[in-house]
Every structure is written in structure tokens, then in C-alpha cells.
C-alpha positions in Angstrom: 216.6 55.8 -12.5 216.0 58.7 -10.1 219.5 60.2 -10.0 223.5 58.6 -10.9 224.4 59.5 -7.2 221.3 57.2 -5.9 224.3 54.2 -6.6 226.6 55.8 -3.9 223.9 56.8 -1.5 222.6 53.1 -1.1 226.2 52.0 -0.8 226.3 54.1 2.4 223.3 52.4 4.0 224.3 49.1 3.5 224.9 48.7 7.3 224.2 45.7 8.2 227.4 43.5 6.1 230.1 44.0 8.6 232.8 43.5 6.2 231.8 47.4 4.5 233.6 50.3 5.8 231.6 53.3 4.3 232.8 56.3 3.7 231.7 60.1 4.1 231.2 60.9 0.6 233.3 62.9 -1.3 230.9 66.4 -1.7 229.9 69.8 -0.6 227.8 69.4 2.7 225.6 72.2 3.8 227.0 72.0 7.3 225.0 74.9 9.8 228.4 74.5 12.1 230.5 72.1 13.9 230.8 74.2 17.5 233.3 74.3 19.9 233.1 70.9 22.5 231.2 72.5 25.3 230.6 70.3 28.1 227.3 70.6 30.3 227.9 68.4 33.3 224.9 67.5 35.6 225.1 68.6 39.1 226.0 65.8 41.5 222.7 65.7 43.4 220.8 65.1 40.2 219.2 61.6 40.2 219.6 61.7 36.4 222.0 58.9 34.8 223.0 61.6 32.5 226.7 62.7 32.9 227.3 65.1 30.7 226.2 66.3 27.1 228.3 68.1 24.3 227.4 70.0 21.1 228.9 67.5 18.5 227.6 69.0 15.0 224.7 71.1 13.2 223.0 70.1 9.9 220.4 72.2 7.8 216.8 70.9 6.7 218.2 71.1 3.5 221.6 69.1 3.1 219.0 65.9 5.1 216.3 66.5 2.4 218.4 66.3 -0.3 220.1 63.0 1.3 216.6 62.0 1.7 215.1 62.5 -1.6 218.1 61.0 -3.7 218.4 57.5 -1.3 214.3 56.4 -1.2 211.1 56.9 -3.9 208.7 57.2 -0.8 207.2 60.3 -0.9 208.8 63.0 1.4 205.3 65.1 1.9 206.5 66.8 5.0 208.5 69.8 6.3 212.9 69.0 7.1 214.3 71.4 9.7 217.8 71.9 10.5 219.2 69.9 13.7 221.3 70.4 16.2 223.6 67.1 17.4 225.1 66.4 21.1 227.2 63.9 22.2 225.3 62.2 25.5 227.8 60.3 28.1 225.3 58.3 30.6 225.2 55.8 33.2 224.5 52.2 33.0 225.6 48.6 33.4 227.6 46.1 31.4 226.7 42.5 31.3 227.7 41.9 34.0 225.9 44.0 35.8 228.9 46.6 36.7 228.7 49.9 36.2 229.7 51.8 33.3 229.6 55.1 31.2 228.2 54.6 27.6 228.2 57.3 24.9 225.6 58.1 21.6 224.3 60.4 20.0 220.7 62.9 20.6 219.3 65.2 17.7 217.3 67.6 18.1 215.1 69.0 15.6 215.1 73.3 15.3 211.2 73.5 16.3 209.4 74.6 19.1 208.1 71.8 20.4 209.3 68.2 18.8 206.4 65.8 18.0 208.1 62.9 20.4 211.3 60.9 20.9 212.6 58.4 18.3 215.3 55.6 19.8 216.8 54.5 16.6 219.1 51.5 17.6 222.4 51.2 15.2 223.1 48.0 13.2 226.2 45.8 13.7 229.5 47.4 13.3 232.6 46.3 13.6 235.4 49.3 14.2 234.7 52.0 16.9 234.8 54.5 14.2 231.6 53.7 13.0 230.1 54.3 16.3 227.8 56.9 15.9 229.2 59.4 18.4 232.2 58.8 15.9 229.6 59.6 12.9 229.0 62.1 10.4 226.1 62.7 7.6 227.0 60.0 5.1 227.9 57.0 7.7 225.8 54.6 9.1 222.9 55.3 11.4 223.8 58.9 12.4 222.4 59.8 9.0 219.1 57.8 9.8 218.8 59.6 12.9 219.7 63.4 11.4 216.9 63.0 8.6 214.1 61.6 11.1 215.2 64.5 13.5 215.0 66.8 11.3 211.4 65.5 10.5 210.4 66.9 14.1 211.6 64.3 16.3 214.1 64.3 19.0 215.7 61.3 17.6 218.4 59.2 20.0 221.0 56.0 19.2 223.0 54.7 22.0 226.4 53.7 20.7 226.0 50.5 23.5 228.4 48.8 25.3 232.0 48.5 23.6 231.5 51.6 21.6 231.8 55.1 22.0 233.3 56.4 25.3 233.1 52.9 26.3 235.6 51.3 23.6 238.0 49.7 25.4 235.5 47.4 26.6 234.3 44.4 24.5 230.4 44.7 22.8 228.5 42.0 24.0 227.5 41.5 20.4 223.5 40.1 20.1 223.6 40.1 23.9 219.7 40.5 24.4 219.5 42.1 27.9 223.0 44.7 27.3 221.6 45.7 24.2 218.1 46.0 26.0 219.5 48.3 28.7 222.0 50.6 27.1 218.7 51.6 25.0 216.9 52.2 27.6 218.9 54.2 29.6 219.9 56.2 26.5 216.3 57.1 26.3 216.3 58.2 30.3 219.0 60.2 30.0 217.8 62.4 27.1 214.4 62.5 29.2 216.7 64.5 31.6 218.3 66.4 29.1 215.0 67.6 28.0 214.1 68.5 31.1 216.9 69.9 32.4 216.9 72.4 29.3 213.2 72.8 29.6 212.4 71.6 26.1 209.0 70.7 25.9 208.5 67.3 23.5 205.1 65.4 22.7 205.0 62.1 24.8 205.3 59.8 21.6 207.6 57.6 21.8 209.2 55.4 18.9 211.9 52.5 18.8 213.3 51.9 15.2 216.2 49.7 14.5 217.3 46.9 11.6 219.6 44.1 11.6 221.1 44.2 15.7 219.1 47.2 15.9 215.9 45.4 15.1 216.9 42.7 18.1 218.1 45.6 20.3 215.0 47.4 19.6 212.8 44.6 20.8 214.7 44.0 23.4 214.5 47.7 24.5 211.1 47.5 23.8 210.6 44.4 26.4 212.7 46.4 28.8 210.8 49.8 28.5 207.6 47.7 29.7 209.2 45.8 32.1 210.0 48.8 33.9 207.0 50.9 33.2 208.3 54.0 33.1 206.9 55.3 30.0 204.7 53.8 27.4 206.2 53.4 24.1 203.9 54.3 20.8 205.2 51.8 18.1 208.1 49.9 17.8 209.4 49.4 13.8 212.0 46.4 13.7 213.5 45.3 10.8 215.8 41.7 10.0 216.0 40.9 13.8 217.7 37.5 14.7 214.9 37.4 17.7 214.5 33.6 17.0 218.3 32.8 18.1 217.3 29.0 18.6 215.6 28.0 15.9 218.0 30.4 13.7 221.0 27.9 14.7 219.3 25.0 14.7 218.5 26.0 10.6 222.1 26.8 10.2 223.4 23.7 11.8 222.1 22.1 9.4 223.3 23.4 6.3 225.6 21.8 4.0 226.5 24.9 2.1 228.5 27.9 2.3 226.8 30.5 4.2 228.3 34.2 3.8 227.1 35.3 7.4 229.3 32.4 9.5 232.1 34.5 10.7 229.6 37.1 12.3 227.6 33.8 13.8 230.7 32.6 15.3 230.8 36.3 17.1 228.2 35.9 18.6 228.8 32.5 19.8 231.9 33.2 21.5 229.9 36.2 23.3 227.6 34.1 24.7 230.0 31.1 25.2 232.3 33.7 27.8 229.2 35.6 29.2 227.6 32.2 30.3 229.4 30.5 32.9 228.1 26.6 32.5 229.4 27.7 28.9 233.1 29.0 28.5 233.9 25.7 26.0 236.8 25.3 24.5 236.8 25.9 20.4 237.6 22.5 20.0 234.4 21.4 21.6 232.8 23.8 19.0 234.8 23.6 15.7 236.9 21.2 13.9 240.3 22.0 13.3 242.0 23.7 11.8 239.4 26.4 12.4 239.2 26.2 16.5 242.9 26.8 16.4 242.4 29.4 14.5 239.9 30.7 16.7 241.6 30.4 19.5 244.8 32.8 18.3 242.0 35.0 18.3 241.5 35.0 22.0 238.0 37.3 22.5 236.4 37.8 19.2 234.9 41.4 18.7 234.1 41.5 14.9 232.7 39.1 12.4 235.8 36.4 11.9 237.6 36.7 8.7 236.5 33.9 6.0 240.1 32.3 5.6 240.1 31.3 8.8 237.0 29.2 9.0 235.2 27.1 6.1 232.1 28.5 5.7 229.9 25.3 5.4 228.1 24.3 8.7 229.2 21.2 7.9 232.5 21.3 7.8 233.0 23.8 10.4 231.1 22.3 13.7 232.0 19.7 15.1 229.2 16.8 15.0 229.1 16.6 18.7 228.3 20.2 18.7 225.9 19.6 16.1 223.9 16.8 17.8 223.8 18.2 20.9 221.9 21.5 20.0 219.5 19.4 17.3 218.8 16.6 20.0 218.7 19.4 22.6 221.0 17.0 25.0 223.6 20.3 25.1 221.0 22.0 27.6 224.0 24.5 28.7 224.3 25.8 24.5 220.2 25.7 24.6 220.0 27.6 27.5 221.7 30.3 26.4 220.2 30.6 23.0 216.6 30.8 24.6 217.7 33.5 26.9 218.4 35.4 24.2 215.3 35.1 22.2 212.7 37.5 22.1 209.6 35.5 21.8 208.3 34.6 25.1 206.8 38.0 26.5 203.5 39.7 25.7 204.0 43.4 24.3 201.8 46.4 25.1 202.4 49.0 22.6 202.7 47.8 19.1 205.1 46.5 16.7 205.5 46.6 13.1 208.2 43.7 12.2 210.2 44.3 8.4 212.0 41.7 6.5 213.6 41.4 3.2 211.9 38.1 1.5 215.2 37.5 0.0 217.7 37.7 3.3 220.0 35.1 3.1 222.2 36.9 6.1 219.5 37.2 8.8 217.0 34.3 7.5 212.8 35.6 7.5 211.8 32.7 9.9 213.3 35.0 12.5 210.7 37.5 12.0 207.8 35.3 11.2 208.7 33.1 14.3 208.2 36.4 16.3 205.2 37.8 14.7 203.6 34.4 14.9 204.2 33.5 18.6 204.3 37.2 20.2 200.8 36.9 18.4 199.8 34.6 20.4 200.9 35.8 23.4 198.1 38.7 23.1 200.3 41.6 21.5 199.4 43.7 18.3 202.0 42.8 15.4 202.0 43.3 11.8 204.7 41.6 9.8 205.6 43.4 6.3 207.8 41.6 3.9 210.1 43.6 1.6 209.8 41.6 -1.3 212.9 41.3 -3.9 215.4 42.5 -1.4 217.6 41.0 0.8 219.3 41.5 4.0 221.2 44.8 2.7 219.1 46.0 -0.3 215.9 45.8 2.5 217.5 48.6 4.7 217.2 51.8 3.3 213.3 50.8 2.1 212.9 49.4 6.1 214.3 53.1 7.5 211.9 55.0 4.6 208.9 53.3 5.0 209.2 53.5 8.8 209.7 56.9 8.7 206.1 57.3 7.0 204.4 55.4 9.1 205.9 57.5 12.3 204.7 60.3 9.7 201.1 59.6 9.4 200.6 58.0 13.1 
């Protein structure tokens, strides 16, 4: 065993069971400084979608290593610098296609010249304070991000839609496009910070994310090329639900309790109000007393609580529901699960997919579905499995081995 505090450590990366609320741990952190909120606001005439940028909080090389060594056994063979953190505010669009500020986080590595950008895209949460503009060392992805900045990266993570600055709106959770484009624009507005600071950065450019992260990240990735407007280097993934129709079609028919249902049913009712041949009513969805139960809820925005739902497929759609996406007769369900899939595009730059062989939360077929038919499509994919580890236990090793790979590229 490499160290007693290796326990706590892992507990802080489980980030993809939304039911965890992690903690800052309780210890003496080597912080550099925590500045006074200055806020740099971009002229007007600026084309840039970037808003405005504030010194959040500094972290030495040191405290990150030590984080680092204690929470992985890959070897560390490289140099950790200190790292400065801002808050970004930028430009974008909702779901809907109106406009709206979103908020994350950019770190920037204490160098001369950082060896490229990394867009690390965060995991499913389910309280704004674990956004990570709402972050510190110890909490979700903003620790991710601080230790592969201070590898020599300028490393980014939008806080998306529903998060952030942008709380009071709902996050349209495993929304493929939303996710796709708060990304995206994240990345363009640190491409302006950088400019407008004159910081010289390597063109390399990385997209890392696991659980919604791994989706969003192939969804930014799909987006990036779409728009040409820079080439990516490699894209990392890890635990993606990319395959959304197949995945429900699996879980419809299960006659067993699945631990994950309350977080399905999220994303369900995002899709069923963003879709407007959907907009059904529970009852169309769910037996009772569950769609009662659901619909006391009115807009869901966090995995459903387990007393409120029987966790058994069976028991808890209706068989109308049911039929219609296994016959495929419910075209309007169908529909929106294939628009939300990320298997019918060719990619340019390559991607590495990660998944636990033991995830029971985000099932494997998700990521072999995508390697297999993005494959075929002409891209360059390699699909590693984590063996012995499942949906939480294959996060830390996903992050780790990743950040090796970005390493030695």
C-alpha cells in the first residue's frame, strides 16, 4: 500500500457517482496565494467571446506533486510547476440557441512558454458548488486540471451551461450539442486570453474528459472539426454514454435493480422538454406511483432520489414506453436518442477511448459501440480497457494514464 492517505485521496476522485459530495480535505495546503478578485474586462470592440477573466487562486509545483504521487502508481518522470488559476466568464449559447454567459476555470502553468492547451471537460455533478469555478485542490476536476497545468499545459474546464455564473439556469444534462459548444467556446475564449496577454503557447491541443466529460469531450471534439478552426492533437475519453440508443434499449430491458436509474431518468426528462414532438407526460413514461412522484418534481436537475422510483426497468417504465423504443414504433423517443449519439461522424485527429471492464454505471458497449463504428467511418481510435475497475474505481487510473500519454506525445 503506497501511503494510508491514498484511501482519502481516491475518495475525492470518485466523480462521476452523483450521490458523493466530496470534501476539501482536512490538511495543510501549500497555497502560493489566493489574490484579490481583479477583473480584466475585454474592450467592447474586441471580437473575442471572452468577457472578462479574474485571478481566482495560486498553487505551487509542489502541493500538485504530492497530490499526484499519493493518488496514482504511474510514474511521475516529469517536472510540476506552480500555477496560477482565473476565473473566465465568456459568451455562448444555451440549447436553445439564446445567448448566454458561461463561467470555468483556465490554469496556467508558471513557464515560459506552455507546451499546448488541455480542455479537460468535468464529470456529472449535481450542486453548483461543485462547479469548478466553485472549486479548490481536493474537489473534483479543478484538481485534475491544476496537476496537468502544472505539468506545462495551459489546462481549461468550462463549468457549461447551468453552472457557474450561469446557475440559475437548468444544465442540459447529457445534451450532446450544449455540452459540445460550451467546450468549445471555453477553448476560444482562452485563445483570446492568451493572446490578449501575449503568452506564447505550443499549438497542441488536447481534449480529456470521463463519465459526461468523456461524452462532452467527443462532442467538443465533433464540434472543434466541424468548425475548423483549429486542429485538435488527441482526444482522451473515458466511460462516455456516446451510444445513448443502444444504452437504453440494454436498460429497458433489465429486470433488475440498476443503481444508475435516477441519473437516467435526468437525462430523460432533459431531452423529453428540449425536444418539442417530446414534452410527454410522466405517466406516458413511468408507472405510478413513480411518475407522480416525478412530476412534484417539476424540471429535474440532479439524479432523482431512489425512494422515489423503483429501481428495476421493469417495474419502473411503463410497457408502452418500453415497446415503443424496442420496436422503434416511438420514432419521436428514437429520434432524440440518436441525436444525441456520437457515432455517426468521421474524426480527424485521434482518439484514445477508456473504460472500466467492470462499469456497471456507464455500461462498456458504449465505448466499444464508438470505437467500433467511428472505426469504420475512417477515424484513428484505440479503445483501452481498465480491467478490474468500474465506473468510479476507473477514474483516477483514466486521468493518470492520460496524463502520460499527453506526456510522451
Amino acid at each position: 500500500m503506497k501511503n494510508p492517505y491514498i484511501l482519502l485521496l481516491l475518495l475525492l476522485f470518485t466523480f462521476c457517482s452523483p450521490d458523493n459530495d466530496p470534501s476539501v480535505p482536512e490538511m495543510e495546503m501549500e497555497v502560493v496565494s489566493k489574490p484579490e478578485e481583479e477583473v480584466v474586462v475585454i474592450p467592447e470592440e474586441s471580437s473575442s467571446i471572452l468577457i472578462s477573466s479574474t485571478e481566482y487562486i495560486n498553487y505551487s509545483g509542489s502541493l500538485l506533486k504530492s497530490f499526484a504521487s499519493l493518488t496514482t502508481d504511474e510514474d511521475l518522470n516529469y517536472e510540476f510547476n506552480d500555477v496560477n488559476a482565473f476565473k473566465l466568464i465568456y459568451e455562448s449559447l444555451d440549447e436553445n440557441q439564446q445567448d448566454v454567459e458561461v463561467s470555468g476555470i483556465m490554469i496556467l502553468p508558471a513557464i515560459d512558454e506552455p507546451k499546448g492547451i488541455i480542455s479537460i471537460q468535468h464529470s456529472t455533478i449535481s450542486s453548483n458548488d461543485e462547479a469548478p469555478s466553485n472549486s479548490l485542490i481536493g474537489t473534483n476536476e479543478f484538481t485534475v486540471a491544476a496537476i496537468f497545468a502544472s505539468t506545462g499545459y495551459v489546462t481549461v474546464i468550462s463549468d457549461y451551461v447551468g453552472y457557474g455564473v450561469n446557475s440559475d439556469q437548468r444544465h442540459p444534462y447529457e445534451l450532446r450539442k450544449s455540452l459540445g459548444l460550451s467546450s468549445y467556446d471555453m477553448i476560444i475564449a482562452t485563445k483570446a486570453y492568451l493572446e490578449q496577454n501575449e503568452i506564447n503557447v505550443a499549438d497542441d491541443l488536447y481534449l480529456v474528459g470521463y463519465s459526461e466529460g468523456g461524452f462532452a469531450t467527443l462532442a467538443a471534439h465533433q464540434k472543434i472539426e466541424t468548425e475548423q478552426s483549429f486542429e485538435i492533437t488527441h482526444t482522451f475519453a473515458g466511460a462516455g454514454a456516446y451510444d445513448k440508443t443502444e444504452f437504453t434499449k440494454v436498460i429497458l430491458q433489465k429486470d433488475e435493480d440498476l443503481t444508475f436509474l435516477g441519473t437516467y431518468l435526468w437525462v430523460l426528462d432533459v431531452y423529453n422538454n428540449h425536444y418539442s414532438n417530446l414534452k410527454y407526460p410522466w405517466s406516458d413514461i413511468v408507472n405510478e406511483p413513480y411518475a407522480t412522484n416525478l412530476e412534484n418534481i417539476g424540471l429535474i436537475n440532479a439524479p432523482v432520489a431512489d425512494s422515489l422510483i423503483s429501481l428495476n426497468p421493469k417495474e419502473l417504465f411503463t410497457e408502452t414506453f418500453k415497446k415503443g423504443l424496442l420496436d422503434e414504433t416511438d420514432t419521436n423517443v428514437l429520434m432524440a436518442l440518436m441525436d444525441n449519439d456520437l457515432l455517426n461522424w468521421t474524426p480527424i485527429a485521434p482518439i484514445t477511448l477508456f473504460h472500466g471492464a467492470e462499469d456497471d454505471f456507464v455500461y462498456p458497449l458504449n465505448s466499444r459501440n464508438a470505437f467500433d463504428q467511428l472505426s469504420q467511418n475512417g477515424g484513428e481510435l484505440e479503445y483501452v480497457s481498465i480491467e478490474g475497475k468500474n465506473h468510479q474505481a476507473a477514474a483516477v487510473p483514466f486521468f493518470f494514464k492520460t496524463l502520460n500519454r499527453i506526456q510522451s506525445q
